[in-house]
C-alpha positions as CSV (number, residue, x, y, z in Angstrom):
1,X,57.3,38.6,119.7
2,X,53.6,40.4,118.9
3,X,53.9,43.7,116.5
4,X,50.9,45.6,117.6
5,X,52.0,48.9,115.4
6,X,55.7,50.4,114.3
7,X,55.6,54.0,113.5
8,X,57.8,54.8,110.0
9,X,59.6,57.4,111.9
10,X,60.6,56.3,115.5
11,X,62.5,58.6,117.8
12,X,62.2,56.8,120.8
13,X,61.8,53.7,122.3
14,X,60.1,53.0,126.1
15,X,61.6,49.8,127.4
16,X,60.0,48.1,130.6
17,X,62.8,46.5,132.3
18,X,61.8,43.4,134.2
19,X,60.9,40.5,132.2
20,X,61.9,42.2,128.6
21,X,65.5,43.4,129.2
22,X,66.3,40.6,130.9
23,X,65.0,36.7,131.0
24,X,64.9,35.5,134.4
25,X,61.7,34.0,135.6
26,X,63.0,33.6,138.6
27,X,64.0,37.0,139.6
28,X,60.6,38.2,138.2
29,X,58.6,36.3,140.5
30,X,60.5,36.6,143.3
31,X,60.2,40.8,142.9
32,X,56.7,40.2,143.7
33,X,57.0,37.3,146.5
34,X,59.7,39.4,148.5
35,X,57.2,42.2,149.0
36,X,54.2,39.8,149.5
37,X,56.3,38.0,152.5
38,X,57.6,41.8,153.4
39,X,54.0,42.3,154.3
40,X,52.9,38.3,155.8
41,X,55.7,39.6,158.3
42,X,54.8,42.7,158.9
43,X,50.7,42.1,159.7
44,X,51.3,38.7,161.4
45,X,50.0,36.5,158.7
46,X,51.7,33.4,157.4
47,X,53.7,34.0,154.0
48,X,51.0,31.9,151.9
49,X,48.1,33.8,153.8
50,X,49.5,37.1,151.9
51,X,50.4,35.5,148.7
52,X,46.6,34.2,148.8
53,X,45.4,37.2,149.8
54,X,47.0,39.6,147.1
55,X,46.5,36.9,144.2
56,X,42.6,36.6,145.3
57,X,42.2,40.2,145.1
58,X,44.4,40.5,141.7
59,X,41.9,37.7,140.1
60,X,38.7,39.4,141.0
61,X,40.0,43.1,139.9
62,X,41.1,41.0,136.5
63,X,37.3,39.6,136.3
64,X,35.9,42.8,136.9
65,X,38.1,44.8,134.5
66,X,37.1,42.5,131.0
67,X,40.8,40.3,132.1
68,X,42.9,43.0,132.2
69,X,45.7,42.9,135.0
70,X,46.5,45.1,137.8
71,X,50.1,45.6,138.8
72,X,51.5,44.5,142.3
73,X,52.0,48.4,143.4
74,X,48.6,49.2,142.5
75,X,47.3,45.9,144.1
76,X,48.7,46.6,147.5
77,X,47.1,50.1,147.4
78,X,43.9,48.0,148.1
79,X,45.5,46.6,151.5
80,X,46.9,50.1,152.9
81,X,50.1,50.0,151.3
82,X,50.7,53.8,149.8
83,X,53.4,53.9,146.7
84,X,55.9,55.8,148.6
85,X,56.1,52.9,151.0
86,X,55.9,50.6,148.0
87,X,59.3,52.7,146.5
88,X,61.2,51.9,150.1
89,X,60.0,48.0,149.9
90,X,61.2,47.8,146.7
91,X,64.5,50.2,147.4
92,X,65.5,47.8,150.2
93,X,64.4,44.0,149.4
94,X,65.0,43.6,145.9
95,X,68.6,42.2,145.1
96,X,68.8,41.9,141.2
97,X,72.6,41.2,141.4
98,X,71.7,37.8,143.0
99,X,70.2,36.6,140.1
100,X,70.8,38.4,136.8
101,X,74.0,38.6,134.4
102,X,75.6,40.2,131.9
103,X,73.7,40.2,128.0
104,X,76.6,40.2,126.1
105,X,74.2,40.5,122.9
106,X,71.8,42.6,124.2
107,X,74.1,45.3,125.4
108,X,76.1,45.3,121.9
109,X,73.0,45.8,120.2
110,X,71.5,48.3,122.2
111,X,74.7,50.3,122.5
112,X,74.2,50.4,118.0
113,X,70.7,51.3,118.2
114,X,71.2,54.3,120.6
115,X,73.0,56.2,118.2
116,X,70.1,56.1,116.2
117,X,66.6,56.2,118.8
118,X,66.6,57.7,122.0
119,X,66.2,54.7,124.5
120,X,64.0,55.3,127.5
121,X,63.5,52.6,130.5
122,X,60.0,53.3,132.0
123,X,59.8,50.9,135.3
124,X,57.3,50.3,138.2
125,X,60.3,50.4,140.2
126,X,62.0,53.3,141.8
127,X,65.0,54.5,140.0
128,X,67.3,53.2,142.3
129,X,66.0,49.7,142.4
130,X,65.8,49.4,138.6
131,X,69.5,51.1,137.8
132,X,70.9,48.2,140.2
133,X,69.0,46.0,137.8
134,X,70.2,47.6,134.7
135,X,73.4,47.3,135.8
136,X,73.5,43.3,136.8
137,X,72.6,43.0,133.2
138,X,75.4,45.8,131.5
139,X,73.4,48.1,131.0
140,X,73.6,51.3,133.4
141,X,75.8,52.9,131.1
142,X,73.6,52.3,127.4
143,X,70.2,52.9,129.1
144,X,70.7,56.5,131.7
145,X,67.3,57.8,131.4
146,X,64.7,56.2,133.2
147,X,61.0,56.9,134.6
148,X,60.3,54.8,137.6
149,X,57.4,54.5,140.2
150,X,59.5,57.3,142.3
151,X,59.1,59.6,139.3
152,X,55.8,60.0,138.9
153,X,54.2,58.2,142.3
154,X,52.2,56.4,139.9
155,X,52.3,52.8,138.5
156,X,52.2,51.5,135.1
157,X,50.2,52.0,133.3
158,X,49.4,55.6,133.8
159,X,49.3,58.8,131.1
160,X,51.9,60.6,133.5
161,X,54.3,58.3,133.2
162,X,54.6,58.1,129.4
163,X,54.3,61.5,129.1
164,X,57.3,62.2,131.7
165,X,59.4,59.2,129.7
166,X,58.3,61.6,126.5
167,X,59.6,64.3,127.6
168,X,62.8,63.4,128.2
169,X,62.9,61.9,125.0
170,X,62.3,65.0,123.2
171,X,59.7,63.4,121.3
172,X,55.9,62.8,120.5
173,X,53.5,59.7,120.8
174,X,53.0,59.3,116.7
175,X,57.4,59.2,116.9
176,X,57.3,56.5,119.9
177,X,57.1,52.7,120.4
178,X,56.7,50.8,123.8
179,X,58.1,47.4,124.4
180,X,57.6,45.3,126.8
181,X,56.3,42.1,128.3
182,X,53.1,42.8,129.7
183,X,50.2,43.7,127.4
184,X,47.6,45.3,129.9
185,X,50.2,47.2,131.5
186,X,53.6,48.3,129.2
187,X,51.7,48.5,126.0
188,X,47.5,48.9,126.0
189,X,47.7,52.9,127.0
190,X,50.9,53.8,124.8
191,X,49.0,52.3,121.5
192,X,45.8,53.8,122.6
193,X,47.9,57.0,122.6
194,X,48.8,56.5,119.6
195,X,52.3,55.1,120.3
196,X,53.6,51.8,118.3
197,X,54.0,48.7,120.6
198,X,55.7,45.8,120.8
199,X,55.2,42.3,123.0
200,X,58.4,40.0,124.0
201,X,59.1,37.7,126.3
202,X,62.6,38.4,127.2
203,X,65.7,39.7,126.0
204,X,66.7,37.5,123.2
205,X,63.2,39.2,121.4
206,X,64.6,42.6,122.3
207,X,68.3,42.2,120.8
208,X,66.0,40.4,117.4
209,X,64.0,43.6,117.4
210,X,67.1,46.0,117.9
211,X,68.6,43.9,115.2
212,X,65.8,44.7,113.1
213,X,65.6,48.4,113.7
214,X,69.0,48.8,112.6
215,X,68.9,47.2,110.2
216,X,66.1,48.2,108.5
217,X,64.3,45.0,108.1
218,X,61.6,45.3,110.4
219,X,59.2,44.4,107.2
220,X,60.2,40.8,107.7
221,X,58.2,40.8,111.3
């Protein structure tokens, strides 16, 4: 876990989903290949011709952006694929019941700490998709509220879609922190807006910072 910046006063916390409430490399990486072999089928190319393709282009837009990284939705913009047909890909391939479980630690912890900070998922996937998700992992009922690529027609990261996950929140930027597991896309725009940020790598980091927020002992970081 990196602490980029923890307000005093938090009202709300943005959670990415995949990859930070839940730790399942497999079902990350396979969100993206089911879409990249979505597309090998649908423009006659082999399955490896289209992962090549898409990770070739999300290298060079890395290089040419000082290493930053590009998400997949925003990556298949460059090969005609528009976000609302992203949203239906996504809607209809992605199967998070097949892979993820129940965090009996996680959803403890977070059902404490909403009584305390409002608790906002912000996703690059549509609503649907991502409360199917939630709910694999017990947690459709603790975490209601979320801003998906559906919401906005935008992907991460984008001023809109903070904003919108703001909003709902009731709160302000100075009041906020972002977690997730993605530097260059869940947390470089909220702290340059001001917001407090934190890196993990899963959801055993999130129910450690939970843990810490209720507690109180986030000094100890």
């Amino acid at each position: 876990m990196t602490i980029y910046r923890l307000p005093e006063d938090i009202h709300a916390i943005l959670f990415d989903i995949d990859g930070t409430l839940y730790t399942s490399d497999a079902y990350v990486a396979e969100q993206v290949d089911v879409q990249v072999r979505h597309y090998a089928h649908l423009h006659d190319m082999t399955e490896q011709q289209a992962r090549d393709m898409i990770q070739a282009y999300r290298k060079k837009w890395s290089e040419e952006h000082g290493g930053k990284k590009i998400s997949l939705g925003n990556a298949f913009t460059a090969f005609g694929v528009d976000i609302q047909t992203s949203i239906n890909w996504r809607n209809n391939l992605l199967t998070p019941e097949n892979y993820l479980t129940p965090d009996t630690d996680l959803i403890q912890t977070l059902s404490e700490l909403r009584k305390k900070i409002t608790l906002v998922c912000v996703t690059n996937n549509p609503v649907p998709a991502a409360r199917r998700t939630l709910k694999a992992v017990g947690l459709d009922t603790i975490l209601p509220d979320i801003v998906g690529l559906d919401t906005c027609y935008k992907s991460k990261p984008d001023k809109g879609i903070i904003d919108a996950a703001l909003n709902l929140a009731g709160t302000d930027y100075e009041h906020s922190i972002a977690v997730g597991d993605r530097y260059d896309i869940d947390l470089a725009l909220p702290l340059s807006l001001g917001m407090g940020a934190v890196l993990v790598s899963g959801s055993r980091e999130v129910t450690e910072l939970a843990q810490k927020l209720l507690t109180g002992t986030t000094e100890n970081f």
